[in-house]
RODOVEX-820747 format. One record per residue (C-alpha): residue number from 1; residue in one letter; chain; x, y, z. Coordinates in Angstrom, 2 decimals. Layout:
<nodes>
@kolke=NUM, vomi=A, drenro=A, x=X, y=Y, z=Z
...
</nodes>
This chain:
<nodes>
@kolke=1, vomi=X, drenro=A, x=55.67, y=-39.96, z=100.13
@kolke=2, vomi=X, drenro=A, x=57.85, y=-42.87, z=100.68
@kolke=3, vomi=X, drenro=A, x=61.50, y=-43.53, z=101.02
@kolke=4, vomi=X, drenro=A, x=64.17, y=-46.48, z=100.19
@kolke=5, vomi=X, drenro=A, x=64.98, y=-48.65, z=102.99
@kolke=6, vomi=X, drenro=A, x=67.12, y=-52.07, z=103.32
@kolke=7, vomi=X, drenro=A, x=64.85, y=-55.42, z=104.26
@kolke=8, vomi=X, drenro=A, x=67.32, y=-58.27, z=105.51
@kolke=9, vomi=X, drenro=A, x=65.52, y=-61.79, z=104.33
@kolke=10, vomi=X, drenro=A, x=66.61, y=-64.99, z=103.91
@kolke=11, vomi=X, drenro=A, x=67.35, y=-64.34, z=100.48
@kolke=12, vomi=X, drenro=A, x=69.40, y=-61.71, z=101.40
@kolke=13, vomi=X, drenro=A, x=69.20, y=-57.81, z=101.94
@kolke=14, vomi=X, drenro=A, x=66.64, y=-56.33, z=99.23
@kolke=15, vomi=X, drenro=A, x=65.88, y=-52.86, z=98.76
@kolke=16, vomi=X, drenro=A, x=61.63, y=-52.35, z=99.80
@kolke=17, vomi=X, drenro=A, x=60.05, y=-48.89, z=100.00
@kolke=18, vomi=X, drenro=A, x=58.64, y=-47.91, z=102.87
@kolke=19, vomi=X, drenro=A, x=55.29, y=-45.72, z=102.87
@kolke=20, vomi=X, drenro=A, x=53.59, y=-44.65, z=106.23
@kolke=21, vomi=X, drenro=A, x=50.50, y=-42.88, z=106.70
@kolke=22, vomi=X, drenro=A, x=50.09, y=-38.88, z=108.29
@kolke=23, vomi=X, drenro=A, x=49.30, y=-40.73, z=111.95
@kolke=24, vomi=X, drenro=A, x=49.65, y=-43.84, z=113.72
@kolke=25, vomi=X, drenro=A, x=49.00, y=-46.76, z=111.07
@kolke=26, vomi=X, drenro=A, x=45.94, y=-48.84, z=111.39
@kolke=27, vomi=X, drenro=A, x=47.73, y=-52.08, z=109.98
@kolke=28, vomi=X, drenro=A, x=50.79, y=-52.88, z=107.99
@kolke=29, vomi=X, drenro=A, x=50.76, y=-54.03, z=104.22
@kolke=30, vomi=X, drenro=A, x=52.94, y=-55.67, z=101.98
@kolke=31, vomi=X, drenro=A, x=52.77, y=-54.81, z=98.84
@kolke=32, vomi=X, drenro=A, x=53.75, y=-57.51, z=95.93
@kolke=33, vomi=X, drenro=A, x=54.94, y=-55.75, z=92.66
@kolke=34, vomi=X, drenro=A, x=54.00, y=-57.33, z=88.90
@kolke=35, vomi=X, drenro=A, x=57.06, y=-58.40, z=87.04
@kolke=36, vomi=X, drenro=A, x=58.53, y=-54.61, z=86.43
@kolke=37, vomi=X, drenro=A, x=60.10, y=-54.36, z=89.70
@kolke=38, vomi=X, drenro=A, x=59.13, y=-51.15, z=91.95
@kolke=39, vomi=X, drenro=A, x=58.71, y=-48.98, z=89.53
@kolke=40, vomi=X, drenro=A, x=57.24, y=-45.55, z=89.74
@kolke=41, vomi=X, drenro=A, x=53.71, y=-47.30, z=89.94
@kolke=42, vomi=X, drenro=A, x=53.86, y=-49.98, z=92.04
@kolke=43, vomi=X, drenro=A, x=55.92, y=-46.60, z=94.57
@kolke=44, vomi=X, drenro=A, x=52.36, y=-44.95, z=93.73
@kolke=45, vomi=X, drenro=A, x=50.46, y=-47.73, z=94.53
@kolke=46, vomi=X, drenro=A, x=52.29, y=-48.37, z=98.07
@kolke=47, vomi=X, drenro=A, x=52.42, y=-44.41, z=98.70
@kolke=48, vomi=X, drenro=A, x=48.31, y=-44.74, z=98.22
@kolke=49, vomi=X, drenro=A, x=47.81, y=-47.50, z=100.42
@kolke=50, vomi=X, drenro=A, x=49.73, y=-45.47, z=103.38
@kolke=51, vomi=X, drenro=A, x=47.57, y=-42.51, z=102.45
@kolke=52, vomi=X, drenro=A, x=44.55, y=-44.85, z=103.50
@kolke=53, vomi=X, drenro=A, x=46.39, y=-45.43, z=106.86
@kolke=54, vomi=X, drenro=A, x=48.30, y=-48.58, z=106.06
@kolke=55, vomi=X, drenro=A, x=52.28, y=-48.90, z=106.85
@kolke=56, vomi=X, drenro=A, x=53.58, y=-50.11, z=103.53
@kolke=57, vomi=X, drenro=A, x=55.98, y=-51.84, z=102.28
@kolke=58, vomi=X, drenro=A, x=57.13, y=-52.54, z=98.99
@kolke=59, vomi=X, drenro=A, x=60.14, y=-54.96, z=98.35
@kolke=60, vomi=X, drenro=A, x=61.78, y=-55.29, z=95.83
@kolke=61, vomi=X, drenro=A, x=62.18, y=-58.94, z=95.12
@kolke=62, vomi=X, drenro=A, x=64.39, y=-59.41, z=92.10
@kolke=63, vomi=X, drenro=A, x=67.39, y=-57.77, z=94.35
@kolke=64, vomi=X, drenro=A, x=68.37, y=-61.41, z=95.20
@kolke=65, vomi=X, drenro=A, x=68.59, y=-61.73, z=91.44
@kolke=66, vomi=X, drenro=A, x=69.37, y=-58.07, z=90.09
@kolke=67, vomi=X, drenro=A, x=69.55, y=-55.25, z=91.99
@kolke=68, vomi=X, drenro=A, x=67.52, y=-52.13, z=91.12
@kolke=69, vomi=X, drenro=A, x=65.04, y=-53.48, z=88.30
@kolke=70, vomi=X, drenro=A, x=63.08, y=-51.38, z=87.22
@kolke=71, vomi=X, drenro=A, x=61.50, y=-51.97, z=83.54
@kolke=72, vomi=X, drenro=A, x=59.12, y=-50.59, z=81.19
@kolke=73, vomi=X, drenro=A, x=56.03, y=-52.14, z=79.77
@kolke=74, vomi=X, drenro=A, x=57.41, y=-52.64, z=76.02
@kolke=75, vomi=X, drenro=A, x=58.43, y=-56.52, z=74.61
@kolke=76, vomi=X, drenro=A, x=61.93, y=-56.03, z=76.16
@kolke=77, vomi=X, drenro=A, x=60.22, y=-55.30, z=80.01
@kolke=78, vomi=X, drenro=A, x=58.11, y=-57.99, z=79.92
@kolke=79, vomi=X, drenro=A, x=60.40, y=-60.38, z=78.20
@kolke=80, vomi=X, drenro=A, x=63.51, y=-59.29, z=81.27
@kolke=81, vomi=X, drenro=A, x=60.46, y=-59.63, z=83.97
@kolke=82, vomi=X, drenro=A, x=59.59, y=-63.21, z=83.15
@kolke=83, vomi=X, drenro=A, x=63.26, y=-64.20, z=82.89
@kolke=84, vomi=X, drenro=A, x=63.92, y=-62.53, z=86.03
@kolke=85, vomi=X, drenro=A, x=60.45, y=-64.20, z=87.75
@kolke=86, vomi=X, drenro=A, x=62.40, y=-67.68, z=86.66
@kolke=87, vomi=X, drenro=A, x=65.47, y=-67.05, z=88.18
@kolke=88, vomi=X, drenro=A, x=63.69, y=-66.17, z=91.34
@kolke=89, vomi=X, drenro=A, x=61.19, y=-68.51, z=92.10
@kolke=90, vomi=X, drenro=A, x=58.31, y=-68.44, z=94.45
@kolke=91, vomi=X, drenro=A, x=59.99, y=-69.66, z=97.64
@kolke=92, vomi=X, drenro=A, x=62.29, y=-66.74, z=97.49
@kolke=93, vomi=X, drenro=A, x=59.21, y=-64.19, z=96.45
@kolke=94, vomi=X, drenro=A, x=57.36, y=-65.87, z=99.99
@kolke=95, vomi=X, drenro=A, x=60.08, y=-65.83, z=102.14
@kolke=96, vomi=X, drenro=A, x=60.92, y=-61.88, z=101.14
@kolke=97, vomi=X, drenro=A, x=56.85, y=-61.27, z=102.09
@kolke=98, vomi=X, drenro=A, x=57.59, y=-63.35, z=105.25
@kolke=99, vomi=X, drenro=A, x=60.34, y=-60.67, z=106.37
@kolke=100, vomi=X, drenro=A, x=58.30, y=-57.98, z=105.19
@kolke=101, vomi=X, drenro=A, x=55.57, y=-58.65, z=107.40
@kolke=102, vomi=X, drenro=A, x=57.66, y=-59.30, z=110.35
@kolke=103, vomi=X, drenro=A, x=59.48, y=-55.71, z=109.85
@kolke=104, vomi=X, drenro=A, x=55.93, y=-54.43, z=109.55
@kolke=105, vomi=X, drenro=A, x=54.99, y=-56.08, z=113.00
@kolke=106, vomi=X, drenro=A, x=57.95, y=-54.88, z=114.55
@kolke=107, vomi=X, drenro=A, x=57.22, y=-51.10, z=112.86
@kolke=108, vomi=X, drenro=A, x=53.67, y=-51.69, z=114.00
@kolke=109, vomi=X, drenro=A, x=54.24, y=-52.65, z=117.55
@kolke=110, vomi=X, drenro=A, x=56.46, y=-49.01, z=118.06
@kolke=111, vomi=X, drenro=A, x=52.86, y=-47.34, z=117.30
@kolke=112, vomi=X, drenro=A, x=51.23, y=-49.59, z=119.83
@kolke=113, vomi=X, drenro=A, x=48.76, y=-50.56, z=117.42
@kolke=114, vomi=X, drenro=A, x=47.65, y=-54.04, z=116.57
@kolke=115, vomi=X, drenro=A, x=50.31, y=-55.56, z=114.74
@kolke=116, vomi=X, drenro=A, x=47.79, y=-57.18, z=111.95
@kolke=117, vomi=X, drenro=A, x=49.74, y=-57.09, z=108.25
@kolke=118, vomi=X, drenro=A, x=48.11, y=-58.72, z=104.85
@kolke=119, vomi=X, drenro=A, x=49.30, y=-57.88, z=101.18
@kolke=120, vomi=X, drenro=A, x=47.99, y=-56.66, z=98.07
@kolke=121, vomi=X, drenro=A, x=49.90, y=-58.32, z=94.55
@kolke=122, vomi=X, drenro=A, x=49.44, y=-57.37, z=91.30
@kolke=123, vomi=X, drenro=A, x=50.11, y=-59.75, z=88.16
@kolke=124, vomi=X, drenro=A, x=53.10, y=-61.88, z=89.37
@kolke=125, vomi=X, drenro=A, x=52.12, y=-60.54, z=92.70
@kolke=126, vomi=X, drenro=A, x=48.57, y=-61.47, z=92.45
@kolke=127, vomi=X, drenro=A, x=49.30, y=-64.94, z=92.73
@kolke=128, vomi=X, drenro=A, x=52.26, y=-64.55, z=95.44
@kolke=129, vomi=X, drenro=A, x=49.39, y=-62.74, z=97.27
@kolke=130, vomi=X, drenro=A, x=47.27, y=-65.52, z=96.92
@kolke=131, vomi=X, drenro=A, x=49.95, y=-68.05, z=98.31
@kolke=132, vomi=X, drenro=A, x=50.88, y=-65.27, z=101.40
@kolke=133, vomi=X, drenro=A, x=47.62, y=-66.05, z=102.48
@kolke=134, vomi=X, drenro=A, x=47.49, y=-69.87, z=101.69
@kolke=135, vomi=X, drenro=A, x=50.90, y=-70.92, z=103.17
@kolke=136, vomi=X, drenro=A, x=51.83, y=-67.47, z=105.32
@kolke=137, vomi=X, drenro=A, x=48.25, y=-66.77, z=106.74
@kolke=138, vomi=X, drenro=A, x=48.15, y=-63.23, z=105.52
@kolke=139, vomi=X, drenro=A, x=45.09, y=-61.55, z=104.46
@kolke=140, vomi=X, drenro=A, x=45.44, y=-60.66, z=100.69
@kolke=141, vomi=X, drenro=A, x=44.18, y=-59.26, z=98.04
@kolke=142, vomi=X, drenro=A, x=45.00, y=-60.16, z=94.49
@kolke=143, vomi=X, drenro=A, x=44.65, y=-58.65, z=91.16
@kolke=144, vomi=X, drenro=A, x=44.97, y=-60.98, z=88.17
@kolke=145, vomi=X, drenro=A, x=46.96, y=-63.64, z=89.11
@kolke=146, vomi=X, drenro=A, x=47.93, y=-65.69, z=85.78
@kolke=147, vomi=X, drenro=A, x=50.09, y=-68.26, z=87.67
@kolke=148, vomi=X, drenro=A, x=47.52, y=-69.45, z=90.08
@kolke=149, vomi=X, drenro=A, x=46.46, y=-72.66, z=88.36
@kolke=150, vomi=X, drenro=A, x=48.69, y=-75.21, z=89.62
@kolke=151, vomi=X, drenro=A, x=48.17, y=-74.18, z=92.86
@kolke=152, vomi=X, drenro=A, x=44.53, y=-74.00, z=92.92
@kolke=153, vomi=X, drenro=A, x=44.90, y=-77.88, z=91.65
@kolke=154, vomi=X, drenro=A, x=46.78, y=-78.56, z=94.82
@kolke=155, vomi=X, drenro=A, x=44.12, y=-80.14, z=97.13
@kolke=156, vomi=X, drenro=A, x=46.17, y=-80.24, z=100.20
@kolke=157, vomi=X, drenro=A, x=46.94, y=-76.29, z=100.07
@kolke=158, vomi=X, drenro=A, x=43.23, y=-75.72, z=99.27
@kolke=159, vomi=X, drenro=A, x=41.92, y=-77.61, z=101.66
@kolke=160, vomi=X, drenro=A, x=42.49, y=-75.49, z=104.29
@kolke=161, vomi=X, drenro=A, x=43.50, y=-71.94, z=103.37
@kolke=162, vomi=X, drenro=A, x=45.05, y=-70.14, z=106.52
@kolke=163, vomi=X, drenro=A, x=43.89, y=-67.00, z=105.65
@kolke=164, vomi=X, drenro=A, x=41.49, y=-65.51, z=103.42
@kolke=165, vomi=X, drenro=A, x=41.75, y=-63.97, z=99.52
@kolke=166, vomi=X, drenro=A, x=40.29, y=-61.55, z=97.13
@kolke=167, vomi=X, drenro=A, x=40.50, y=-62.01, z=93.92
@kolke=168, vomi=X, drenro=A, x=40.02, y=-59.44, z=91.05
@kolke=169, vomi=X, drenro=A, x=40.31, y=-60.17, z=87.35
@kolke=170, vomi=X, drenro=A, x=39.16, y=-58.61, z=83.89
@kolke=171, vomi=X, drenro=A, x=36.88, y=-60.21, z=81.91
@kolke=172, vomi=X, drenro=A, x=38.23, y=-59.56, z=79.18
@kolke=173, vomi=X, drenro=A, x=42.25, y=-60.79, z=80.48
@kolke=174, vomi=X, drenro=A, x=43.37, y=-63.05, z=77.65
@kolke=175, vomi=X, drenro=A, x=46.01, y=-64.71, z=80.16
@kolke=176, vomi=X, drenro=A, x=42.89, y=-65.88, z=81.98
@kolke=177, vomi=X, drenro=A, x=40.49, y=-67.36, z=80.81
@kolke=178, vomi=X, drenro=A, x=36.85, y=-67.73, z=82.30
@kolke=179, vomi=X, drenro=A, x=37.67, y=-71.17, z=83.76
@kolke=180, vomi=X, drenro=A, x=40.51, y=-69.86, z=85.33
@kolke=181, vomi=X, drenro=A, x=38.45, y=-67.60, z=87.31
@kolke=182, vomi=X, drenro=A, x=35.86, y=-70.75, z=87.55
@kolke=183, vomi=X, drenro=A, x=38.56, y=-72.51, z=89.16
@kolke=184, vomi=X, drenro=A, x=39.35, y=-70.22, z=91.73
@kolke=185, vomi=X, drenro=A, x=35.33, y=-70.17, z=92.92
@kolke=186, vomi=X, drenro=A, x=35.60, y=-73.64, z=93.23
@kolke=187, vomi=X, drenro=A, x=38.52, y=-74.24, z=94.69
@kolke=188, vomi=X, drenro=A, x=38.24, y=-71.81, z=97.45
@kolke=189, vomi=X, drenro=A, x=34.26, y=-71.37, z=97.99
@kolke=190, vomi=X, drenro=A, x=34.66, y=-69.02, z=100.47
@kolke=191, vomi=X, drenro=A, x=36.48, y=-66.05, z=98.75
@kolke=192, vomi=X, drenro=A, x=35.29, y=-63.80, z=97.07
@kolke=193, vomi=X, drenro=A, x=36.19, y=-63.67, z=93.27
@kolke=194, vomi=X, drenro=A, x=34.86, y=-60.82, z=91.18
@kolke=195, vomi=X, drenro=A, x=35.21, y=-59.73, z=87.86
@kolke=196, vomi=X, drenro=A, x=35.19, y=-56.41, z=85.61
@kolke=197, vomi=X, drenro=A, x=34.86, y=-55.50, z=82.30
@kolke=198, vomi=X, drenro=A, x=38.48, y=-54.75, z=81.78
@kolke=199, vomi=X, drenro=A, x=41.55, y=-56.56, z=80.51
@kolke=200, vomi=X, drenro=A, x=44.65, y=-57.65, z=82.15
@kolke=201, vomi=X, drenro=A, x=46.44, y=-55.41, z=84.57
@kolke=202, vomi=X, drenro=A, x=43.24, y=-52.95, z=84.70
@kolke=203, vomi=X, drenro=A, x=44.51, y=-51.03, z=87.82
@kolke=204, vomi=X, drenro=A, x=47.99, y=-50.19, z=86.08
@kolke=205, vomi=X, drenro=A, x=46.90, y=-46.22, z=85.91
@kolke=206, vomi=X, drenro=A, x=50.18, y=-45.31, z=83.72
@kolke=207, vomi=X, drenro=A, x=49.26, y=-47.57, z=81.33
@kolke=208, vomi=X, drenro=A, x=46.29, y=-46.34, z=78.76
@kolke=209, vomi=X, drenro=A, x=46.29, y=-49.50, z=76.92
@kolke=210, vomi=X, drenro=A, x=45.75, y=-51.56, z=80.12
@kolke=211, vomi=X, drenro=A, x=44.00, y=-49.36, z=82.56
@kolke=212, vomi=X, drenro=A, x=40.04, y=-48.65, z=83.35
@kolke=213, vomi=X, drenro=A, x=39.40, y=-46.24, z=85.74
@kolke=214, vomi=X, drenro=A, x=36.00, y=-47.51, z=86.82
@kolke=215, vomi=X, drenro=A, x=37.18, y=-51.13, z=87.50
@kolke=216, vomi=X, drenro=A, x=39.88, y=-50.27, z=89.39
@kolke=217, vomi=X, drenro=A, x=38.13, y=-47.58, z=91.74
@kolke=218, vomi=X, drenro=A, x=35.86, y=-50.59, z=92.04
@kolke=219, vomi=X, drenro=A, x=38.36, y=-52.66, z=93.25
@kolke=220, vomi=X, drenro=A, x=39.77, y=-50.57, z=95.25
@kolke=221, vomi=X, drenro=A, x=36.77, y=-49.98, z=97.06
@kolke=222, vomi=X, drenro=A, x=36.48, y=-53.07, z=97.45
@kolke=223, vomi=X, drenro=A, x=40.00, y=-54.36, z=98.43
@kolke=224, vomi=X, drenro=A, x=39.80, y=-51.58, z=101.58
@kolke=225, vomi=X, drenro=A, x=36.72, y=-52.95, z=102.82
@kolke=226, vomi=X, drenro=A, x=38.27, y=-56.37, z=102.98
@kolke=227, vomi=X, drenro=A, x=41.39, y=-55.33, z=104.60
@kolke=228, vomi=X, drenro=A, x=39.66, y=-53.06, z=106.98
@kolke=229, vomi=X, drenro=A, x=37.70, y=-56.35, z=107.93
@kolke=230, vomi=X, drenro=A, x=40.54, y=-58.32, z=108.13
@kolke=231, vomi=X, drenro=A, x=43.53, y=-56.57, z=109.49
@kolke=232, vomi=X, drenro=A, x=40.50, y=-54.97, z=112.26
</nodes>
């Protein structure tokens, strides 16, 4: 179980929760909430990550904007999400992973462990993952990034990706569309990009109308491999 700590960034202090495992952590990981804020999910999702022996740590990055957010998944959360997304921006979102992973190293480096650190984003944070590894060199894995596009059209930031990026999306995500996820093969050959017979936000477990169990125990699987290869 996790606890609320204070993460001092360049955007100022945000709130982030903080999830270690039972023993000494194997590598530290950010993870990158979907437009909600750190809800009671994305808590779950960083306290699970810890229980696979990750140090975790969730920020919560519309503090800058509005402290404590934490919304529902009705018209009125997503519509106060993507307003709050706006007003942030996603130089604020990377700098707030930057300090995250440096508190990680630092957290890491009292275990005397290798002070590796990627991220994990869902949504929003799926394609603030993808960048953390683009721009930030950290290993990441993202799940249905809708906002990747532009990017992905950016040859210079393509061209030579500082870290590697998993991708998951649904096949059946009506925010992205099959050439979406054609894009991202081409533009970065060497992830890996897979796909699932599930809509958008398929790994959102309190959700009924979004979630499918098998594709996201797929994923999973298949995010902890990578990570295990990456943050080795």
């Amino acid at each position: 179980m996790g606890q609320w700590i204070q993460l001092d960034t360049p955007r100022g202090a945000v709130a982030a929760w903080q999830a270690d495992p039972a023993n000494a952590p194997k590598a530290g990981l950010v993870v990158i909430q979907e437009i909600f804020g750190v809800n009671a999910h994305v808590r779950a999702v960083a306290d699970g990550y810890a229980a696979e022996g990750y140090a975790v740590l969730a920020p919560a990055f519309f503090d800058p904007v509005e402290r404590g957010v934490e919304l529902g998944y009705d018209e009125a959360g997503f519509a106060r999400g993507r307003e709050l997304v706006g007003k942030l921006g996603l130089d604020a979102a990377l700098d707030i992973v930057d300090a995250a992973a440096a508190h990680l190293r630092a957290h890491l480096a009292a275990f005397q462990t290798r002070q590796a650190v990627g991220t994990v984003g869902y949504c929003w944070g799926g394609t603030v993952a993808m960048l953390s590894a683009l721009k930030l060199g950290l290993p990441s894995v993202s799940y249905y990034g809708a906002r990747d596009l532009p990017f992905l059209e950016d040859p210079a930031l393509v061209a030579a990706p500082r870290a590697p990026v998993m991708f998951h999306f649904g096949e059946q995500d009506p925010s992205i569309k099959p050439e979406v996820v054609e894009a991202h093969r081409r533009a970065l050959p060497t992830m890996p990009v897979y796909t699932y017979p599930a809509g958008h936000a398929f790994n959102r477990d309190v959700d009924p109308k979004a979630y499918d169990k098998p594709s996201a125990r797929l994923a999973l699987d298949r995010s902890l491999s990578f990570l295990a290869e990456q943050l080795k």
